[in-house]
NUSEGU-17784 format. One record per residue: residue number from 1; residue in three letters; x, z, y of N, C-alpha, C in turn. Coordinates in Angstrom, 3 decimals, m for minus. Last residue first. Layout:
// NUSEGU-17784
(node NUM "ala" (X Z Y) (X Z Y) (X Z Y))
...
//
This chain:
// NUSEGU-17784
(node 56 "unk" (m33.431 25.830 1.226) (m33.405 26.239 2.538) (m33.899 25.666 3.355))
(node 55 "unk" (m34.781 27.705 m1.686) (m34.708 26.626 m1.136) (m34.387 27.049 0.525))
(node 54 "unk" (m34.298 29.532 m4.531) (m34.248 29.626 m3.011) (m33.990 27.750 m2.696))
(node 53 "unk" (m36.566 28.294 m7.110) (m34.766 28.289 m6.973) (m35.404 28.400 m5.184))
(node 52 "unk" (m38.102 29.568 m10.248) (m37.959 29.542 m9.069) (m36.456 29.427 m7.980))
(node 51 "unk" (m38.781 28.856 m13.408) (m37.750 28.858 m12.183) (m38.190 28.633 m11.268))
(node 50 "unk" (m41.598 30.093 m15.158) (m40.866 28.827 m15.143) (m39.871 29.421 m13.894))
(node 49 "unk" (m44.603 30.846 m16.935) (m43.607 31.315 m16.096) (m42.164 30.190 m15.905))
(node 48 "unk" (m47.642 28.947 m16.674) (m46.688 29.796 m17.204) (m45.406 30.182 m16.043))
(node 47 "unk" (m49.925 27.653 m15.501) (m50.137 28.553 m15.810) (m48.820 29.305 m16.835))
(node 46 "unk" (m49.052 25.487 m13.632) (m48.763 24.922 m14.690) (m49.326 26.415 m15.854))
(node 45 "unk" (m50.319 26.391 m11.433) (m50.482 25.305 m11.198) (m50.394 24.828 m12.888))
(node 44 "unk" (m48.840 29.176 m11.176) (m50.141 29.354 m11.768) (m50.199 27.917 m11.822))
(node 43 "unk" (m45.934 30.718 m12.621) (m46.716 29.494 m11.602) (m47.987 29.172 m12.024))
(node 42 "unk" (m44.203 33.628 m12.299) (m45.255 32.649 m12.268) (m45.707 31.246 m11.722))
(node 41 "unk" (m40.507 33.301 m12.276) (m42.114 33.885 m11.867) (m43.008 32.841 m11.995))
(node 40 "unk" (m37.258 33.804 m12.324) (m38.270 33.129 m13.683) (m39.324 33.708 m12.900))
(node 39 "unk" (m35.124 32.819 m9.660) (m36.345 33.624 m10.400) (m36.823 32.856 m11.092))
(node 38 "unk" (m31.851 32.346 m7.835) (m32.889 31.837 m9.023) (m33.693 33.035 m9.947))
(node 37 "unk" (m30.383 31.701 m4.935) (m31.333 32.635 m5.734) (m32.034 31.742 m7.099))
(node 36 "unk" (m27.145 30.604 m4.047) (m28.973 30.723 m3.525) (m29.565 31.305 m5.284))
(node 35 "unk" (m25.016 33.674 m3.339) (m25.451 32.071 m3.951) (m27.101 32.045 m3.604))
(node 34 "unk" (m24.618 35.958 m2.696) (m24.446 34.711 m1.245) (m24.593 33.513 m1.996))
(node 33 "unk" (m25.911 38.831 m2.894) (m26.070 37.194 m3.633) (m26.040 36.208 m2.630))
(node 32 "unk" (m24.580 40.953 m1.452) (m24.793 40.904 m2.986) (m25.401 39.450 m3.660))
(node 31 "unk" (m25.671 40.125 0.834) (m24.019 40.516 0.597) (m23.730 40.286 m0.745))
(node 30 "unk" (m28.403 39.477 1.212) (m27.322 38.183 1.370) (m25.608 38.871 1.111))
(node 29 "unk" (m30.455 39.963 m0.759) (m29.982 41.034 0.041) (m28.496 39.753 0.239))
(node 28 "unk" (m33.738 38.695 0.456) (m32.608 38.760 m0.893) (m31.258 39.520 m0.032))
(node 27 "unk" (m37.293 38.779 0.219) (m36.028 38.555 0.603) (m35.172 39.055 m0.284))
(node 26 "unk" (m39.560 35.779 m0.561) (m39.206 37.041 m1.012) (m37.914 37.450 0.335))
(node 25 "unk" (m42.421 33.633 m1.395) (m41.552 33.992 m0.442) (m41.033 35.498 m0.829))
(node 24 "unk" (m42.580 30.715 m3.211) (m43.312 32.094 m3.414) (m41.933 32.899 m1.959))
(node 23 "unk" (m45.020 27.732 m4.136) (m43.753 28.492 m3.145) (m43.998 29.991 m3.292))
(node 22 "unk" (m45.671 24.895 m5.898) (m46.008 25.892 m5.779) (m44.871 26.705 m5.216))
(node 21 "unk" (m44.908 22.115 m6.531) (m44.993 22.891 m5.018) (m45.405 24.242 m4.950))
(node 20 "unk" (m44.284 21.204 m8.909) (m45.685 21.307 m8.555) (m45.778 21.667 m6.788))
(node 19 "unk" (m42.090 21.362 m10.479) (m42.537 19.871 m9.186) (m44.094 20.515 m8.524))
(node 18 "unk" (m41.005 23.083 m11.655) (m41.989 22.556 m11.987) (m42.270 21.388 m11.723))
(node 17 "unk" (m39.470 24.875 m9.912) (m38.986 23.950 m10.668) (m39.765 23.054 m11.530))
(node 16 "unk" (m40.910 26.298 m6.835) (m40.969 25.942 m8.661) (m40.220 24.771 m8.471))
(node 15 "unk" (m38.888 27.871 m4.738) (m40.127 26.538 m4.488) (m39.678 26.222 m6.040))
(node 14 "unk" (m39.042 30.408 m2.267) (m39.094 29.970 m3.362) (m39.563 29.005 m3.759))
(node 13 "unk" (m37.399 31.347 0.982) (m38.740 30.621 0.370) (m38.119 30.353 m1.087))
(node 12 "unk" (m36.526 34.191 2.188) (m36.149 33.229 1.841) (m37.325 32.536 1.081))
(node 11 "unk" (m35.651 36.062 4.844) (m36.287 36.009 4.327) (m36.058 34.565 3.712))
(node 10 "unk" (m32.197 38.502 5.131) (m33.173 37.238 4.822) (m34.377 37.157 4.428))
(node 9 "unk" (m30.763 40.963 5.368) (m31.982 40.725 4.419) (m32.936 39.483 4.925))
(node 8 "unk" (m28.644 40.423 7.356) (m28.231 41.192 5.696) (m29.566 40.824 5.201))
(node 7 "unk" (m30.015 40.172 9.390) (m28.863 39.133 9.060) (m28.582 39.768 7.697))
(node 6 "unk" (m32.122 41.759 9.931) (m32.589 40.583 9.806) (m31.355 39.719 9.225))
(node 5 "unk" (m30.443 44.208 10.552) (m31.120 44.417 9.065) (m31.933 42.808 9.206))
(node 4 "unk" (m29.691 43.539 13.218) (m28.607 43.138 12.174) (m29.234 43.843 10.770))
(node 3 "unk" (m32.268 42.906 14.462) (m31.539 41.788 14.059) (m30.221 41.804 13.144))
(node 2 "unk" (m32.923 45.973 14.770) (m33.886 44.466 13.699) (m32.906 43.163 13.705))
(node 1 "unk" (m31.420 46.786 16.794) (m31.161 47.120 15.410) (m31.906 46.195 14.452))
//
């Protein structure tokens, strides 16, 4: 049963739009967003809030 709640809920890496490298890891529910992901969250490197885009 862990592998078919592992194929619907991904785990996926976040990596700023910043350039900085800063990464933030989440999961995403893959039925409801089969595009890759975009979050406004923190980045402490540049100390504001900025895009986060799923990277694969």
């Amino acid at each position: 049963m862990a592998a078919k709640s592992a194929a619907v809920r991904p785990v996926v890496k976040m990596r700023s739009t910043a350039g900085t490298g800063t990464t933030y890891v989440t999961r995403k529910n893959r039925r409801n967003d089969p595009d890759r992901l975009v979050l406004r969250k923190y980045d402490p490197v540049v100390r504001r809030h900025v895009e986060f885009r799923e990277e694969r």
